[in-house]
BALOBA-1460 file (C-alpha; in Angstrom, 3 decimals):
// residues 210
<rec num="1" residu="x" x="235.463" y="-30.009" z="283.305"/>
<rec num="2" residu="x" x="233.564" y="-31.810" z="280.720"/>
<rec num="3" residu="x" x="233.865" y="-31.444" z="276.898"/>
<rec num="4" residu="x" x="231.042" y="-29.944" z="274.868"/>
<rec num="5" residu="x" x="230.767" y="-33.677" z="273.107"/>
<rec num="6" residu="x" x="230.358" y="-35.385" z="276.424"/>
<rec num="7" residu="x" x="227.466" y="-32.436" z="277.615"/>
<rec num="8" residu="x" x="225.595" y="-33.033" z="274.436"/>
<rec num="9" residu="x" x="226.155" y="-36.530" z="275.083"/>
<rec num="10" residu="x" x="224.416" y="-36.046" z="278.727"/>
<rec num="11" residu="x" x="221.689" y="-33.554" z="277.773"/>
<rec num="12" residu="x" x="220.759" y="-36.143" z="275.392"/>
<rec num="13" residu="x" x="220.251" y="-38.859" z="277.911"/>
<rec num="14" residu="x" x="218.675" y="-36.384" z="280.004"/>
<rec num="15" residu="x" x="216.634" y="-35.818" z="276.984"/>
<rec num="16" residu="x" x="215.798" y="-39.743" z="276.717"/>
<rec num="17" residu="x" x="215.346" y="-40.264" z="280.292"/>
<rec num="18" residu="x" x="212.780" y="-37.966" z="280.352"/>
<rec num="19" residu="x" x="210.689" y="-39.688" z="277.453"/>
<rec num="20" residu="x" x="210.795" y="-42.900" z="279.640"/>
<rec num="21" residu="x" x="209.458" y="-41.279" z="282.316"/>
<rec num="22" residu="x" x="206.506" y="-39.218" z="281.256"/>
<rec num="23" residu="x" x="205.875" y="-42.539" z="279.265"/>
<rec num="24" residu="x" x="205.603" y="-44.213" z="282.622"/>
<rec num="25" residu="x" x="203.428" y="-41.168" z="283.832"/>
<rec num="26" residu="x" x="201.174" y="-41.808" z="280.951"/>
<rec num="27" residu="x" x="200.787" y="-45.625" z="281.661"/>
<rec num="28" residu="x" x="200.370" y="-44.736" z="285.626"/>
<rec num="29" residu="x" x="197.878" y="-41.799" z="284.690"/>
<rec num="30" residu="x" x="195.621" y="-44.607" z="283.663"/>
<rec num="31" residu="x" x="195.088" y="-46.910" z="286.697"/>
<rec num="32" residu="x" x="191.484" y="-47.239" z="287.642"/>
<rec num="33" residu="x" x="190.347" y="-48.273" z="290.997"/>
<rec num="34" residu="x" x="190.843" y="-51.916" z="291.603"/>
<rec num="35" residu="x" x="194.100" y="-51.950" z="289.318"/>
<rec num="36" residu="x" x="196.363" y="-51.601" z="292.288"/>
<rec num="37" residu="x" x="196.114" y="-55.409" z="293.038"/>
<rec num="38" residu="x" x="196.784" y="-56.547" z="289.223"/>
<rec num="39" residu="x" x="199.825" y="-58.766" z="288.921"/>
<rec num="40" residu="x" x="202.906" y="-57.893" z="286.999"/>
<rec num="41" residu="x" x="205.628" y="-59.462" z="285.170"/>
<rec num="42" residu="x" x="207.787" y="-58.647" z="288.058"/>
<rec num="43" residu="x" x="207.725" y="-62.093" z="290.495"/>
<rec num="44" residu="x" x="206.017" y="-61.596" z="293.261"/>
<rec num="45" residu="x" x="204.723" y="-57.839" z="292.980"/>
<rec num="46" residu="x" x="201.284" y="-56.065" z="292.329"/>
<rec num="47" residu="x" x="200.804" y="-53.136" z="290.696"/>
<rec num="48" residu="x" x="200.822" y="-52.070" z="294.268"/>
<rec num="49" residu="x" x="204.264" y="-53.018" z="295.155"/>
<rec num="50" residu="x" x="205.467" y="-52.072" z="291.133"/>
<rec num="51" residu="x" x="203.859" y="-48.300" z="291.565"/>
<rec num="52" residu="x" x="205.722" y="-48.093" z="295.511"/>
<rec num="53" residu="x" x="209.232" y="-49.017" z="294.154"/>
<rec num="54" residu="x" x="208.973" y="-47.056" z="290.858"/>
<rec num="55" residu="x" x="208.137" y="-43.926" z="293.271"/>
<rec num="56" residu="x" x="210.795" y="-44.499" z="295.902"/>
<rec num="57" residu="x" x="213.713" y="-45.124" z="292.329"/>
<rec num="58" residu="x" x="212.212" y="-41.569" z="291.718"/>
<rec num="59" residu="x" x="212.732" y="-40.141" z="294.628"/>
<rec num="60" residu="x" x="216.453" y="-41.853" z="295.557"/>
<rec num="61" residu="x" x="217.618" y="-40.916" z="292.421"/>
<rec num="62" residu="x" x="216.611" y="-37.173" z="292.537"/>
<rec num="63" residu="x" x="218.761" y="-37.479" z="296.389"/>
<rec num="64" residu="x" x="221.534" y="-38.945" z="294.181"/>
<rec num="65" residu="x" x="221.069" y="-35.965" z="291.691"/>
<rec num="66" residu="x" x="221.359" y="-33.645" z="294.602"/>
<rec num="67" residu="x" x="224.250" y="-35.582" z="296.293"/>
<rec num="68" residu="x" x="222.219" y="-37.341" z="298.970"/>
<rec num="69" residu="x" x="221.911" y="-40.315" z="297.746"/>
<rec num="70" residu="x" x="223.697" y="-42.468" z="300.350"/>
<rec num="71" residu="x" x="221.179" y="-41.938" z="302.688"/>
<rec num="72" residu="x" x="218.910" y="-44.956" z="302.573"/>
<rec num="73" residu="x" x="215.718" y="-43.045" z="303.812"/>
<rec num="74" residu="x" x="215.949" y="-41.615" z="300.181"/>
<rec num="75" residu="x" x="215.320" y="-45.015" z="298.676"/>
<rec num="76" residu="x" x="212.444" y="-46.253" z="301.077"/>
<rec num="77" residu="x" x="209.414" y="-47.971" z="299.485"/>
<rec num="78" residu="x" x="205.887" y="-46.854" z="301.119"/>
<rec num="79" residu="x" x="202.660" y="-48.515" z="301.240"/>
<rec num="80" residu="x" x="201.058" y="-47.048" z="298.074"/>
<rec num="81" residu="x" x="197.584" y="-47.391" z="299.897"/>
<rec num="82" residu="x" x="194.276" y="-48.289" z="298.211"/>
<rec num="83" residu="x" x="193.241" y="-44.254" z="297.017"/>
<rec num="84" residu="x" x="194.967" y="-44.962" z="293.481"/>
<rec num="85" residu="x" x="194.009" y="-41.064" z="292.590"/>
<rec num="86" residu="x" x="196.594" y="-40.128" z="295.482"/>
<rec num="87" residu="x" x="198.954" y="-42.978" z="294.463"/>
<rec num="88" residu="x" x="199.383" y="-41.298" z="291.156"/>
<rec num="89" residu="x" x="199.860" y="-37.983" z="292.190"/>
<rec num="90" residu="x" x="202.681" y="-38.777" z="294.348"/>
<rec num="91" residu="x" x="204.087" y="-40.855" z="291.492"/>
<rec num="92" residu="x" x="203.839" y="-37.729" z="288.974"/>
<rec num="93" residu="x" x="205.477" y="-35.524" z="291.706"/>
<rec num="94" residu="x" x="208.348" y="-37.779" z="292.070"/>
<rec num="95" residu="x" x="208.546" y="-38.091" z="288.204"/>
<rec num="96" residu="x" x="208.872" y="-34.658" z="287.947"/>
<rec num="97" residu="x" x="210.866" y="-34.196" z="290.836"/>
<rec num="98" residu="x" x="213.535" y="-36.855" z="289.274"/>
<rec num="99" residu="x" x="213.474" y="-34.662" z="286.295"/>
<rec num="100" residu="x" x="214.179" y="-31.621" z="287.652"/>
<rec num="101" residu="x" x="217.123" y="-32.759" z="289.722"/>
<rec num="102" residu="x" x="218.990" y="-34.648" z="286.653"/>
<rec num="103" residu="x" x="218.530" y="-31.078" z="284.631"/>
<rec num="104" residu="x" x="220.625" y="-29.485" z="287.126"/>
<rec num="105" residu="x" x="223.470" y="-32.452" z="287.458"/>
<rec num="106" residu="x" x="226.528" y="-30.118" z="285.721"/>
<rec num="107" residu="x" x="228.438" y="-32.984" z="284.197"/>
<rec num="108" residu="x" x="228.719" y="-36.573" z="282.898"/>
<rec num="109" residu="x" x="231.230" y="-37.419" z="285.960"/>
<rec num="110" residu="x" x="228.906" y="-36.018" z="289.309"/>
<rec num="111" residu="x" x="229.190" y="-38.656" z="291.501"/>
<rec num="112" residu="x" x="225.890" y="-39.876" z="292.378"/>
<rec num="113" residu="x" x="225.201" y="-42.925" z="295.528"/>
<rec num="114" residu="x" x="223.349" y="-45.349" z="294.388"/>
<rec num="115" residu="x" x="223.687" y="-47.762" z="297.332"/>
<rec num="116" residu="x" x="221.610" y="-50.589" z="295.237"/>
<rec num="117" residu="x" x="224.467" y="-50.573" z="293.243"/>
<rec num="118" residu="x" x="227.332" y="-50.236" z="295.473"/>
<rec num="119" residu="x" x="227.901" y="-48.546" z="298.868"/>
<rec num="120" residu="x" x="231.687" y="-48.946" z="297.934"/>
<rec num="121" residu="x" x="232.096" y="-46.190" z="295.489"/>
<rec num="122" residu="x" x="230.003" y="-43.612" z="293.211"/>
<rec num="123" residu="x" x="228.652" y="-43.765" z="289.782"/>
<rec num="124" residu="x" x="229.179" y="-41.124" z="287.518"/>
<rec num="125" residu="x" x="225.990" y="-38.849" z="286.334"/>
<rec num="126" residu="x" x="226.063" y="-39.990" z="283.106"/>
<rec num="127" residu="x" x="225.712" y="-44.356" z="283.833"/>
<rec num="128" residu="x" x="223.721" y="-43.352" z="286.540"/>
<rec num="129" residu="x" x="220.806" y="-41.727" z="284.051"/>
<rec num="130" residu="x" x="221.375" y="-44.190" z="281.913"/>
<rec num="131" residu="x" x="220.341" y="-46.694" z="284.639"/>
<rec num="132" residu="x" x="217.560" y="-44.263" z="285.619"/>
<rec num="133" residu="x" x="216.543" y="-44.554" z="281.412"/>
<rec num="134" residu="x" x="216.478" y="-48.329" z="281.180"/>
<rec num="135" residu="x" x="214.656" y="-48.854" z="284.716"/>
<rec num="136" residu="x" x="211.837" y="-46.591" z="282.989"/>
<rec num="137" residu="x" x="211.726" y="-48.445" z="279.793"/>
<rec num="138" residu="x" x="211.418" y="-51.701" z="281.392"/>
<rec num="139" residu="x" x="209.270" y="-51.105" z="283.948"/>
<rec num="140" residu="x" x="206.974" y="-49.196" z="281.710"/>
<rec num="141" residu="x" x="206.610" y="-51.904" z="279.441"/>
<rec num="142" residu="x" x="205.044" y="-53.608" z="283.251"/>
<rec num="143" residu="x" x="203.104" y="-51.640" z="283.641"/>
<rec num="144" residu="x" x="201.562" y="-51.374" z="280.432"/>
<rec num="145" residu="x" x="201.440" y="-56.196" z="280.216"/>
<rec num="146" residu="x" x="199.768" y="-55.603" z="283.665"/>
<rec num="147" residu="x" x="197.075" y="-53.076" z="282.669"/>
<rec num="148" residu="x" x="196.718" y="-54.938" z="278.943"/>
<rec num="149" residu="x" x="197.481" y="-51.510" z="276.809"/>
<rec num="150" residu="x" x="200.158" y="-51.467" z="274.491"/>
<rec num="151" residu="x" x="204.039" y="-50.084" z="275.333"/>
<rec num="152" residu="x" x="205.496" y="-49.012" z="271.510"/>
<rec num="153" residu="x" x="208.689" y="-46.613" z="272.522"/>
<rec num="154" residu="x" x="210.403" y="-44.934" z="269.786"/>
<rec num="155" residu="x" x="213.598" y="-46.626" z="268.000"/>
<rec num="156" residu="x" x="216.044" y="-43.706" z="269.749"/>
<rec num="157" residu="x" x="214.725" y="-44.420" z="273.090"/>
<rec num="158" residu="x" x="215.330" y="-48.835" z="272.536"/>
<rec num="159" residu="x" x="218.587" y="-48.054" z="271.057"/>
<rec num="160" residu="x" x="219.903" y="-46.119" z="273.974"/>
<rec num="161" residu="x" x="218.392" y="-48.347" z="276.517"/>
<rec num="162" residu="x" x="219.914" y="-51.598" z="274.693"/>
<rec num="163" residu="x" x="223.309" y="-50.838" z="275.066"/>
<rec num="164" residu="x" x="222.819" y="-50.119" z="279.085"/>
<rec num="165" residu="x" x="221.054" y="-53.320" z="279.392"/>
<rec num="166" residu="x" x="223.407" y="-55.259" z="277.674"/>
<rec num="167" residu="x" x="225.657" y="-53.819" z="280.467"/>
<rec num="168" residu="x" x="223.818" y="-54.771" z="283.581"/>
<rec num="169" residu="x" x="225.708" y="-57.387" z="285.414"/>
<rec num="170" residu="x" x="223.775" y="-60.964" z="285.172"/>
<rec num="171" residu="x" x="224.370" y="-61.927" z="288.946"/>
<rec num="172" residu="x" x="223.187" y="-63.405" z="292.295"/>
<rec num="173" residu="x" x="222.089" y="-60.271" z="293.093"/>
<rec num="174" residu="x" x="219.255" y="-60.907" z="290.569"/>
<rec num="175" residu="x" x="217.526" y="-63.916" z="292.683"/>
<rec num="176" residu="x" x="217.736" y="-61.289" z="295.378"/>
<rec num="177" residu="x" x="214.523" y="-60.772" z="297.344"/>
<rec num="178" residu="x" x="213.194" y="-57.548" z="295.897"/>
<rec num="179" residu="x" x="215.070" y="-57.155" z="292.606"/>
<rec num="180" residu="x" x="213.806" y="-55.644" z="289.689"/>
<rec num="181" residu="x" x="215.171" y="-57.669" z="287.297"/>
<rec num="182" residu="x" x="215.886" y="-61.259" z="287.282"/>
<rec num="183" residu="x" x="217.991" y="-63.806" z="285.226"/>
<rec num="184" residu="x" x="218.195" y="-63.227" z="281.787"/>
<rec num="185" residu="x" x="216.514" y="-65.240" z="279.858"/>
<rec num="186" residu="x" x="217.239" y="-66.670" z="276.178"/>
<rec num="187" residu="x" x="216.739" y="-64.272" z="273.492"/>
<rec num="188" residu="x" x="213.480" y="-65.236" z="270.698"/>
<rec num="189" residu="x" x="214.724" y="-65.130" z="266.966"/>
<rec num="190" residu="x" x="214.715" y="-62.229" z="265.019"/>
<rec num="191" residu="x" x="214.263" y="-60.486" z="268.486"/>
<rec num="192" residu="x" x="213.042" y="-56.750" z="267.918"/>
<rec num="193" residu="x" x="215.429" y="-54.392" z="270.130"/>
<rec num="194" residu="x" x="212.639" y="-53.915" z="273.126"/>
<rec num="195" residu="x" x="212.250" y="-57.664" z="273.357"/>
<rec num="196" residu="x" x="215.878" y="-58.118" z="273.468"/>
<rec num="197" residu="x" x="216.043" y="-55.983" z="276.657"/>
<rec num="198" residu="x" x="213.242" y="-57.432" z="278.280"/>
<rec num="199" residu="x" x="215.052" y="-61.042" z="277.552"/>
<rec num="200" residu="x" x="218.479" y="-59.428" z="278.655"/>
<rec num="201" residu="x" x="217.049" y="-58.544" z="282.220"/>
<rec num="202" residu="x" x="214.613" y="-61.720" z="282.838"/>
<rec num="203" residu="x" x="211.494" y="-60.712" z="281.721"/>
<rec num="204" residu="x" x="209.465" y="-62.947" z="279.107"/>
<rec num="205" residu="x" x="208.045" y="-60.644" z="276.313"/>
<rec num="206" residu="x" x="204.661" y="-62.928" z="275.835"/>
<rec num="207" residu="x" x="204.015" y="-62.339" z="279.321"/>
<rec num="208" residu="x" x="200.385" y="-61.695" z="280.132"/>
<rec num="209" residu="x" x="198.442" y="-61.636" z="283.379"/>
<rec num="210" residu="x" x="196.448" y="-64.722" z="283.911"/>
């Protein structure tokens, strides 16, 4: 049983989470041919390699959503391929697919596996969106340095992604091969609240490609 605060509180997110996503799906929506092999401000990945994990976070976290998440064929990264009009179909069907499944999660506590987070024990629904939401915000704003067009989410959306970055744990597992984020780096004065996050999980906000 959940109170009616906390399912506000979770349709809400839900609410949020989607914004960052169909704000990725607009930034995807506008790779051209060629784009694919564009660096990003993530070390060591393409636009390639970006578009394949953001599809395969999708899709794991919809098998979370659906309480199949420990299964690690869920979270598999595929070759995105060089047809970038297929690419970003498959990355709008796992959008929406993402989408779909967190509408029908019936409470802040559903356990959901997220074995990049720990195969010891499940996170609840609600800090499992919210991971979901800050992924989307951060990795939008990726995409959007690596194809030079401009990322300007709304004040709601930063303010409920700062607090869940704040929260991510600044670790080894951060200089892991294949992580997302890396080491946070020092904050800029007067910081506005997305360049704050960006700072909080290693990315610089004057990057641009070279």
């Amino acid at each position: 049983m959940h109170t009616n605060n906390e399912g506000a509180a979770l349709d809400r997110l839900r609410a949020l989470d989607a914004r960052a996503v169909r704000g990725s799906v607009a930034l995807v929506d506008r790779l051209a041919p060629g784009d694919l092999a564009r660096p990003t401000p993530c070390a060591g990945w393409d636009l390639a390699a970006l578009l394949g994990h953001l599809t395969a976070q999708h899709r794991g976290f919809a098998a979370a959503a659906r309480g199949r998440g420990a299964d690690p064929g869920h979270w598999a990264v595929h070759p995105v391929g060089d047809d970038v009009p297929a690419a970003v179909d498959r990355y709008r069907r796992a959008a929406e697919d993402v989408l779909t499944a967190f509408a029908a999660v019936d409470g802040p506590g559903r356990p959901f596996a997220l074995p990049e987070v720990s195969t010891e024990r499940p996170v609840p629904a609600a800090r499992a969106i919210g991971f979901h939401l800050v992924d989307y915000v951060v990795h939008s704003w990726d995409l959007a340095r690596a194809l030079d067009l401009p990322y300007d989410p709304d004040p709601e959306l930063l303010d409920a992604a700062l607090p869940i970055a704040r929260a991510v744990p600044d670790g080894a597992s951060r200089q892991a091969p294949g992580s997302s984020f890396r080491p946070a780096l020092p904050e800029p004065d007067g910081a506005g609240a997305l360049d704050r996050i960006l700072t909080m999980l290693g990315r610089a906000p004057g990057w641009r490609a070279n």
